[in-house]
ZAKOLRO-594396 format. One record per residue: x, y, z of N, C-alpha, C in turn; residue in three letters. Coordinates in steps of 0.05 Angstrom, whole numbers, plus 5000, padded with zeros to 4 digits. Last residue first. Layout:
BEGIN
PT    n_u    n_v    n_w   ca_u   ca_v   ca_w    c_u    c_v    c_w   type
PT      X      Y      Z      X      Y      Z      X      Y      Z    ala
...
//
This chain:
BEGIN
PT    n_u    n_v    n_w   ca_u   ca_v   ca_w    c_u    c_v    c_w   type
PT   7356   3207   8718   7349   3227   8740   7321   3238   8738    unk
PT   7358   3169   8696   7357   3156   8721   7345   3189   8741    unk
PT   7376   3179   8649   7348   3169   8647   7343   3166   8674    unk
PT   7423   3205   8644   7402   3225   8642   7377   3212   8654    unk
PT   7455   3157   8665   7451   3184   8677   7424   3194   8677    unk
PT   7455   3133   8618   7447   3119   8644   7440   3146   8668    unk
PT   7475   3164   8578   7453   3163   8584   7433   3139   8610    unk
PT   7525   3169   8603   7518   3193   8602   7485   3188   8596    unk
PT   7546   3119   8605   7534   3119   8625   7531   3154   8624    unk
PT   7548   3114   8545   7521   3100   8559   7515   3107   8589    unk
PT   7586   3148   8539   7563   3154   8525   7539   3137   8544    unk
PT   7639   3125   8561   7629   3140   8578   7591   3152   8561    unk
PT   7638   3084   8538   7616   3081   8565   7614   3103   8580    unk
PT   7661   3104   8491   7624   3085   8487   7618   3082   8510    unk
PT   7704   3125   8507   7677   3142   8502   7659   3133   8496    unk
PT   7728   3067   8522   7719   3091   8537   7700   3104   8530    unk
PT   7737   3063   8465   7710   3046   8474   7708   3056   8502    unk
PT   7781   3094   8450   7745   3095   8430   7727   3083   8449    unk
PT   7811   3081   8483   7807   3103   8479   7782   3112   8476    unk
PT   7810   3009   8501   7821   3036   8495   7811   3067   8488    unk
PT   7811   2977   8557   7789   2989   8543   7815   3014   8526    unk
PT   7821   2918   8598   7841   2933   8568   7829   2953   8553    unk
PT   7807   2913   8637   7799   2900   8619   7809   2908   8588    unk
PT   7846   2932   8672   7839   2901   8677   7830   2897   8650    unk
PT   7837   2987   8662   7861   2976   8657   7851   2948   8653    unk
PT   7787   2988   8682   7787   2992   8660   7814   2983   8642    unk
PT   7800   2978   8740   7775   2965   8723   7776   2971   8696    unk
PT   7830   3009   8756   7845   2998   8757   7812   2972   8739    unk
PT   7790   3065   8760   7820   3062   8733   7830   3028   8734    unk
PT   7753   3076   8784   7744   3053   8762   7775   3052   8747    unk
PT   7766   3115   8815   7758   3090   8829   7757   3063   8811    unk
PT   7823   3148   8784   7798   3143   8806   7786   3121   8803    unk
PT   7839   3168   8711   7851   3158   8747   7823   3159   8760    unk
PT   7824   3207   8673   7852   3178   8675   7859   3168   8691    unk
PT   7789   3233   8670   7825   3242   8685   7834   3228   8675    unk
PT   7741   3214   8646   7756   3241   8640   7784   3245   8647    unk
PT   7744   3157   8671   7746   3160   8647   7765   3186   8634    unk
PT   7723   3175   8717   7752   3167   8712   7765   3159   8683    unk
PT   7679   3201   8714   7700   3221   8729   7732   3201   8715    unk
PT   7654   3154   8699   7653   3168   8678   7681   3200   8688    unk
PT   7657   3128   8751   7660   3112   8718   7667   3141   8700    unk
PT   7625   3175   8785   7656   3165   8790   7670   3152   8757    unk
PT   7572   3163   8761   7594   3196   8754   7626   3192   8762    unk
PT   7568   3118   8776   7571   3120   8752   7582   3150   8746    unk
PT   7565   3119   8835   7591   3107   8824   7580   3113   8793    unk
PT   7520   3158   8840   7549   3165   8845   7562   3139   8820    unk
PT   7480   3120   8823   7495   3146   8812   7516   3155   8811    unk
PT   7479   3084   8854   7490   3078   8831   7496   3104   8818    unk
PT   7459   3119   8903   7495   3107   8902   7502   3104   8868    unk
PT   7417   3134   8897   7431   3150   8890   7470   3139   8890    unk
PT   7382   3089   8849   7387   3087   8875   7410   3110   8870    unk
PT   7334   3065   8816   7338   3084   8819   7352   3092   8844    unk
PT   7327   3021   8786   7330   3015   8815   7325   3036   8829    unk
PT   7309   3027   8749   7277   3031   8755   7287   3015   8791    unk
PT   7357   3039   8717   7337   3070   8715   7318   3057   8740    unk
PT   7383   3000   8724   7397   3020   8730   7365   3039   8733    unk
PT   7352   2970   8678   7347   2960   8708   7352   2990   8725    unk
PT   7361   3004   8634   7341   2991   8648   7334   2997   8681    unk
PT   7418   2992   8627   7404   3020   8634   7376   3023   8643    unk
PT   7413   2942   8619   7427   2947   8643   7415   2973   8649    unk
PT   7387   2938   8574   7371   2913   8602   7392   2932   8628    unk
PT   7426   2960   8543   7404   2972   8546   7387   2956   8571    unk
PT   7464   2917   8541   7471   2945   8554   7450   2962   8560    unk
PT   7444   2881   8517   7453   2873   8551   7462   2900   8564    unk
PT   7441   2898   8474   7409   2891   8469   7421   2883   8511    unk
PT   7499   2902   8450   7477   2926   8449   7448   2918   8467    unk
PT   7523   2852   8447   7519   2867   8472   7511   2898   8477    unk
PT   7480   2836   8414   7471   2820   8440   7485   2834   8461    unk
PT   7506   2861   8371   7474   2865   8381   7466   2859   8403    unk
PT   7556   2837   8366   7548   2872   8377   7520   2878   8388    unk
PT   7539   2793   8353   7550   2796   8378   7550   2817   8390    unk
PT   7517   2811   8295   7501   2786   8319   7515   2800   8349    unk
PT   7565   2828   8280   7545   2845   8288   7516   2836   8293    unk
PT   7624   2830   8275   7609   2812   8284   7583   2830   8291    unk
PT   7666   2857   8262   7657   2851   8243   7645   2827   8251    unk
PT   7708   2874   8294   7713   2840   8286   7684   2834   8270    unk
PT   7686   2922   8308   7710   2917   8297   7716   2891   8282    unk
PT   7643   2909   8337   7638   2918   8306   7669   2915   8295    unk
PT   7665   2882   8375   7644   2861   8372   7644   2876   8339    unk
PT   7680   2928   8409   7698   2903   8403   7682   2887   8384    unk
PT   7632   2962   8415   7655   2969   8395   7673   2943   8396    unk
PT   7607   2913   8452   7594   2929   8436   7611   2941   8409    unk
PT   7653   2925   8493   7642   2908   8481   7633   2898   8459    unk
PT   7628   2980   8521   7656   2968   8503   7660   2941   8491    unk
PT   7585   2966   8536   7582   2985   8517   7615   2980   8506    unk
PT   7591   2920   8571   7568   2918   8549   7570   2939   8524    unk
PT   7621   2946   8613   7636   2919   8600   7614   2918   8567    unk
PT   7583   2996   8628   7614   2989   8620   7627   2974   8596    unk
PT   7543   2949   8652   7541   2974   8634   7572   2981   8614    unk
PT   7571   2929   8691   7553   2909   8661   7556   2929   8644    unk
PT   7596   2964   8727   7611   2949   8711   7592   2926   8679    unk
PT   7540   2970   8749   7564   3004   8725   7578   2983   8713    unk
PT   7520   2921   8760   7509   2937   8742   7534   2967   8729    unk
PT   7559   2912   8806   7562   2901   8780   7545   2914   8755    unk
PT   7547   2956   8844   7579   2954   8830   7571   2936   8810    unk
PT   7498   2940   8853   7503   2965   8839   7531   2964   8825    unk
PT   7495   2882   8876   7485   2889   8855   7487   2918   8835    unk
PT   7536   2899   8928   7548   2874   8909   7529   2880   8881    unk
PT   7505   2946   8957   7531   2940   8956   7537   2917   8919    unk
PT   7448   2919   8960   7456   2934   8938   7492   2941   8932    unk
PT   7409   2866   8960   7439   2868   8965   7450   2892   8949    unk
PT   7363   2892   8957   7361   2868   8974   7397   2871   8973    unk
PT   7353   2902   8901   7351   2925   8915   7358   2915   8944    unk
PT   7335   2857   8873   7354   2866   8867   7360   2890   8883    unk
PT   7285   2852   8892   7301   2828   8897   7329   2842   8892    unk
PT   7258   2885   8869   7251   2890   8888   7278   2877   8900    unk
PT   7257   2880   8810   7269   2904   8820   7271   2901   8851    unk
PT   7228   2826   8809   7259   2832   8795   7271   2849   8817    unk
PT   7182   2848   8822   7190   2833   8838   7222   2827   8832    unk
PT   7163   2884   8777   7169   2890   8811   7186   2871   8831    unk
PT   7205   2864   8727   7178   2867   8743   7189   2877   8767    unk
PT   7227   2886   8669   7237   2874   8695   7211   2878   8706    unk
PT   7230   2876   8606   7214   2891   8625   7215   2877   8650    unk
PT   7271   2858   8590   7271   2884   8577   7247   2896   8587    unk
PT   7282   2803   8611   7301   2838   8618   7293   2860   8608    unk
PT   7242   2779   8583   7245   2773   8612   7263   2810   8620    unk
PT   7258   2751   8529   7254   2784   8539   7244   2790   8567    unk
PT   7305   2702   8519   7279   2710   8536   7280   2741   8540    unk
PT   7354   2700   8510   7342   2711   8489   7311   2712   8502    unk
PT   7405   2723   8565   7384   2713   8545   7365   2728   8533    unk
PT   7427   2768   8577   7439   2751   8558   7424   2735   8545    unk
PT   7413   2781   8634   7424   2800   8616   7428   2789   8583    unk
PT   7406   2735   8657   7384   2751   8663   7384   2773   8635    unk
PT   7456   2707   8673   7436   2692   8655   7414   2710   8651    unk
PT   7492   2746   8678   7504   2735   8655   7477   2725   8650    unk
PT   7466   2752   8733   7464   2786   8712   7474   2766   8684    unk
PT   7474   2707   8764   7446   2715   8756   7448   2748   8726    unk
PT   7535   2717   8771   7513   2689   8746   7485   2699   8750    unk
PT   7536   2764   8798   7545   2762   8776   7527   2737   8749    unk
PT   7515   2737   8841   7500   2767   8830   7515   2769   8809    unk
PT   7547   2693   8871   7518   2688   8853   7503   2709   8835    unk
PT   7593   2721   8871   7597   2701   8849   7554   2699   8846    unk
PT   7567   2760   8907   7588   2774   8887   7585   2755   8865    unk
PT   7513   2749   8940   7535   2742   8944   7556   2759   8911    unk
PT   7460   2745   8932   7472   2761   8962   7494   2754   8959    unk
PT   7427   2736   8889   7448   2754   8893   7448   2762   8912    unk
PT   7396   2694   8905   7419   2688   8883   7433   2702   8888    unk
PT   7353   2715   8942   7369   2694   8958   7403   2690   8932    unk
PT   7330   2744   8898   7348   2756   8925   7363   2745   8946    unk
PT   7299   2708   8869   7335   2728   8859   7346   2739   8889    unk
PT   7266   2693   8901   7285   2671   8892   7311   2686   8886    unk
PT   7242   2730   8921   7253   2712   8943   7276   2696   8931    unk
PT   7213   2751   8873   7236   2773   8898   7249   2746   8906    unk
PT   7181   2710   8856   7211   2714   8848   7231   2728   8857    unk
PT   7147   2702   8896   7160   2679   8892   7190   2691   8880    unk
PT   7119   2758   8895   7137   2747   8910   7158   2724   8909    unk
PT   7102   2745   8842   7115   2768   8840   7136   2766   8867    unk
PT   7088   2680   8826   7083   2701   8834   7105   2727   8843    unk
PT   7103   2632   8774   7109   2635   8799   7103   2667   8803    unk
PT   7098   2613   8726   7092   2595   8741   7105   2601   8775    unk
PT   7105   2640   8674   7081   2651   8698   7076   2624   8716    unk
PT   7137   2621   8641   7120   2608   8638   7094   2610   8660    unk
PT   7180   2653   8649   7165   2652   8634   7143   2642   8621    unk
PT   7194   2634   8712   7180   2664   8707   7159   2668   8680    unk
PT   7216   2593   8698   7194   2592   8713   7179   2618   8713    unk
PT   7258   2608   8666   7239   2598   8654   7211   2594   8668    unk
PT   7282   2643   8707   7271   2653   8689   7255   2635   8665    unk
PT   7305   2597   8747   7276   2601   8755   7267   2626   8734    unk
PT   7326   2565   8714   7314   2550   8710   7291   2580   8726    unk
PT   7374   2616   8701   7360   2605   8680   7334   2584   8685    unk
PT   7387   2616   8760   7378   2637   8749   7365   2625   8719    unk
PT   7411   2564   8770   7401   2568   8783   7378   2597   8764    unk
PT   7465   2574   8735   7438   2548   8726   7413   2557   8736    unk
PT   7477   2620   8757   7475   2613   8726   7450   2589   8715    unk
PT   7489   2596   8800   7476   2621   8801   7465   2620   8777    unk
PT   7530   2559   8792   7507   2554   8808   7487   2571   8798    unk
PT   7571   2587   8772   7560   2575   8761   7535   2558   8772    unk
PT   7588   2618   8814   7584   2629   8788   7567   2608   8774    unk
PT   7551   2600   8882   7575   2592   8863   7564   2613   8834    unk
PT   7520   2626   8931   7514   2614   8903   7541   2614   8888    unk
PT   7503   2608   8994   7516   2628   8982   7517   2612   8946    unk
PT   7447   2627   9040   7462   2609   9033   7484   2615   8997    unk
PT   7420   2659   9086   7438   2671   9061   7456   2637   9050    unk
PT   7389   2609   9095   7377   2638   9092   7392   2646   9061    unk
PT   7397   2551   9116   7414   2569   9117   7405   2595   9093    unk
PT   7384   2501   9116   7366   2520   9132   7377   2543   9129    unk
PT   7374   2457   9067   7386   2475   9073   7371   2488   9093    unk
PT   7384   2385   9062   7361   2403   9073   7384   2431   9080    unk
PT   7397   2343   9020   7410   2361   9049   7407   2376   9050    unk
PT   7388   2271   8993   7385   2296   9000   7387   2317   9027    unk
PT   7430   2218   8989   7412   2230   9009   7412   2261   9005    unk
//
């Protein structure tokens, strides 16, 4: 028996979000749904931390060029939870540009590309949210980079970034910066 949701913010699993986000970017790609249709759909995905994450893995990552020109209705949807969507964009950014140097090291440069080609969809987005918080927290990213301490230290620890690949985010979010202002 099917079970009728009435519930608005209804909340998206990681992997919900994921499925969920790949079937309605095929719907997108195939213009089978209007500028509103898609505010409604991503903005219902990311109201939540686990569903705003699986929508950025399926949005950011595929080989659909869907990300490399976000529509209005993308941007619109994404502006809808900004708390939960801005913290993950510095962190995409971030995670994509270090990454990026992990990926040439191991002499993988398919993988570097893909997370060259998810870092740029992020600066992207970043530029056409244009919101002054993401700012901040990316001068914060990049403030903590310089000391060695503040808001992003215990995020960078977590992910083990060393030295070199610091200065690859702090580079991207120096041009996440420029482009946003």
């Amino acid at each position: 028996m099917k079970q009728s949701s009435t519930n608005e913010s209804e909340s998206f699993s990681f992997p919900q979000a994921i499925a969920a986000s790949k079937t309605l970017m095929q719907q997108m790609q195939n213009n089978d749904l209007s500028e509103s249709e898609i505010e409604s759909a991503i903005a219902k995905i990311v109201q939540s931390k686990a569903g705003a994450r699986g929508f950025f893995v399926a949005y950011l990552t595929d080989d659909l060029p869907l990300a490399d020109k976000p529509t209005s209705g993308v941007i619109k949807a994404l502006k809808v939870a900004p708390e939960v969507v801005e913290d993950l964009l510095v962190k995409n950014l971030a995670m994509s540009a270090g990454m990026k140097l992990t990926h040439l090291r191991n002499q993988d440069p398919s993988a570097a590309e893909s997370s060259a080609r998810v870092n740029a969809r992020t600066i992207k987005l970043i530029k056409e949210i244009n919101s002054q918080q993401i700012q901040q927290e990316l001068e914060a990213l990049q403030s903590t980079i310089v000391k060695g301490e503040g808001n992003y230290q215990e995020f960078l620890t977590k992910w083990g970034y060393d030295q070199e690949q610091k200065e690859a985010i702090k580079e991207a979010v120096k041009i996440a910066i420029a482009l946003s202002d």
